[in-house]
C-alpha positions in Angstrom: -3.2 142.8 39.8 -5.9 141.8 42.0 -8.6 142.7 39.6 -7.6 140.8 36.9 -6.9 138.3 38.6 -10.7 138.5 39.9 -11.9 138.9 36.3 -10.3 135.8 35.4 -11.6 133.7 37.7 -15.0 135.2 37.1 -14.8 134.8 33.6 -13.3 131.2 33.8 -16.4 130.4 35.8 -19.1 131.6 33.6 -17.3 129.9 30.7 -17.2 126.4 32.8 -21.0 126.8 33.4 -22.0 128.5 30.3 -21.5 125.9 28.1 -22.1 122.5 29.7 -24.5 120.2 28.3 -25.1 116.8 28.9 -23.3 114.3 26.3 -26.0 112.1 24.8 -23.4 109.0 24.5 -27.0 107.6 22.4 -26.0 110.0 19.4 -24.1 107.2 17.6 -27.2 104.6 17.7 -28.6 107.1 14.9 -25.7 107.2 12.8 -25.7 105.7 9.5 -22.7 104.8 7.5 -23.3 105.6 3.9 -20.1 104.2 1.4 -20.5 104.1 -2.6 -17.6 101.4 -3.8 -16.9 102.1 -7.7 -15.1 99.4 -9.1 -14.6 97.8 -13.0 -16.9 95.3 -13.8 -15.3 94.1 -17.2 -13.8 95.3 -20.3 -13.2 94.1 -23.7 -12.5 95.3 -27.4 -13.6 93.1 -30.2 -12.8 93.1 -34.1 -14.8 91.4 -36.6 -12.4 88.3 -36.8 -13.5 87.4 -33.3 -17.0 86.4 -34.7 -15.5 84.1 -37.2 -14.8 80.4 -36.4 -11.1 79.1 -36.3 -11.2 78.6 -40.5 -12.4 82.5 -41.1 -14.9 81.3 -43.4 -18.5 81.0 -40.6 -19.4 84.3 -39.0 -20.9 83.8 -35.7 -23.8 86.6 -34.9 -22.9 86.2 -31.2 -19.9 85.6 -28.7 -19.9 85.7 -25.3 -17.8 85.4 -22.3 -18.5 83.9 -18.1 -16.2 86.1 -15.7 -16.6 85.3 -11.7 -17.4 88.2 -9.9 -16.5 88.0 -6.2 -17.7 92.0 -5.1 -21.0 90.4 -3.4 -19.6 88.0 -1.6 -18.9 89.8 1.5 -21.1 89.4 4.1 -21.0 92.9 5.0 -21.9 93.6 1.9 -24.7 91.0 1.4 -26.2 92.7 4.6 -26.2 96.4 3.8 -26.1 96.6 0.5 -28.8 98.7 -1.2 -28.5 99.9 -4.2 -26.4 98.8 -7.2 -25.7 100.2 -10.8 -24.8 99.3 -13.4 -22.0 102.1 -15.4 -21.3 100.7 -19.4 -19.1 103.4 -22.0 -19.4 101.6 -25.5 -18.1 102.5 -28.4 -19.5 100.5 -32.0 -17.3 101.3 -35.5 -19.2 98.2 -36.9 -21.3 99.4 -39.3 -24.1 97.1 -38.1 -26.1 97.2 -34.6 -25.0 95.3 -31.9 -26.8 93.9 -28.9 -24.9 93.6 -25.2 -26.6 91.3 -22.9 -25.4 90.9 -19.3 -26.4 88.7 -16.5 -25.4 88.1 -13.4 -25.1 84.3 -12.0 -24.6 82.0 -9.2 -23.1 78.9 -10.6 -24.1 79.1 -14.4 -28.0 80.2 -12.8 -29.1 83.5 -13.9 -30.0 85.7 -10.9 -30.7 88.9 -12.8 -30.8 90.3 -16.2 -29.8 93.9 -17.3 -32.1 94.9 -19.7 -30.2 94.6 -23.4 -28.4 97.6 -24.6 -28.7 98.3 -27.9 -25.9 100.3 -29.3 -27.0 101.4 -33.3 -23.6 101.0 -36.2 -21.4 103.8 -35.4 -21.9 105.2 -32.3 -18.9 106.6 -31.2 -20.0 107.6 -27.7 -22.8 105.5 -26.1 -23.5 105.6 -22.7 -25.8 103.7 -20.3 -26.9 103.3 -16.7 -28.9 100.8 -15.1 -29.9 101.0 -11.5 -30.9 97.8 -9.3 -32.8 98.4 -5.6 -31.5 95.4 -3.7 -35.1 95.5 -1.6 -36.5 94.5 -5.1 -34.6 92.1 -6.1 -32.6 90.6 -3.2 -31.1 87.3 -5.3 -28.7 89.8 -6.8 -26.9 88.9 -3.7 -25.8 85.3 -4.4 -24.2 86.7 -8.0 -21.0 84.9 -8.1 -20.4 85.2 -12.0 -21.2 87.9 -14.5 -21.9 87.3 -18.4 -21.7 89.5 -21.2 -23.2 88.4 -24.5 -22.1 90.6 -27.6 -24.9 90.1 -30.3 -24.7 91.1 -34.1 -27.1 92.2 -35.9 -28.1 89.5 -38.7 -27.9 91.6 -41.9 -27.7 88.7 -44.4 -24.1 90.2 -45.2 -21.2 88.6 -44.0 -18.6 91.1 -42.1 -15.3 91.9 -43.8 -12.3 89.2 -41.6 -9.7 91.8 -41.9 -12.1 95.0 -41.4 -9.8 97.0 -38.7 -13.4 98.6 -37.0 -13.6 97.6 -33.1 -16.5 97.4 -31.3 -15.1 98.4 -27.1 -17.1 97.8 -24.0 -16.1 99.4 -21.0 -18.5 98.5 -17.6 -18.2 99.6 -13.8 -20.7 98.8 -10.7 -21.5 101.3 -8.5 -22.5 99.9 -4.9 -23.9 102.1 -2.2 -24.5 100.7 1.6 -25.9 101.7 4.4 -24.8 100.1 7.5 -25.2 101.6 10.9 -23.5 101.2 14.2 
């Protein structure tokens, strides 16, 4: 009995020194917090009736639509936000090319403009991604509105009032920050 009991103090006391190291408490001071936010910007599905005025007899080549857009409003986020993209799913039936336009403003001011996405007649399936460094272009911060502008392409041909075809945008944002402690 005596020897184990000898063994474990023994062995107890090379474990207690064996593996102590100072704490550096400092550790933290060099961690960075890295969150990505995903979130839906906007969505909408349009048929050709919603380019015609209230009479159905004047196609419009263009609508568009003013949303606000309160995701950059946080001061948190206006201080460690550095990257941002831009997400957009679209699918065209219209047998004519259509132009998206979006821009982000601070009351009715453009801040920033996505570069247009042209989506050719009947694509099924487009996808696109824009990315924005916030280093680069730091007045994306102050967005407080987004607009999307759907464009038609002027064929000289009216569009059929009761065609069925939709054209659908689908758009997320993508925000990544780094904020440390």
């Amino acid at each position: 009995m005596k020897s184990s009991s000898k063994f474990a103090i023994i062995a107890s006391f090379f474990m207690l020194i064996s593996c102590a190291e100072s704490l550096d408490f400092n550790q933290i001071d060099d961690y960075v917090y890295k969150p990505i936010f995903t979130g839906s910007l906007t969505y909408f599905t349009v048929v050709p009736a919603d380019f015609f005025d209230s009479s159905g007899t004047i196609q419009q080549n263009s609508i568009s639509e003013t949303t606000n857009f309160d995701a950059l409003q946080s001061q948190f986020v206006k201080e460690n936000l550095v990257k941002l993209d831009l997400d957009v799913a679209i699918k065209n039936e219209f047998n004519r090319e259509v132009t998206i336009r979006v821009e982000f403003l601070n009351n009715n001011v453009t801040v920033y403009t996505f570069t247009p996405i042209v989506i050719q007649g009947n694509t099924l399936n487009f996808k696109y991604n824009e990315e924005i460094e916030i280093a680069a272009n730091p007045s994306i911060l102050n967005t407080t509105q987004v607009k999307i502008t759907a464009e038609l392409e002027n064929t000289g041909i009216q569009m059929n009032l009761n065609d069925p075809s939709e054209f659908e945008f689908k758009s997320s944002v993508t925000m990544y920050i780094e904020s440390s402690f």
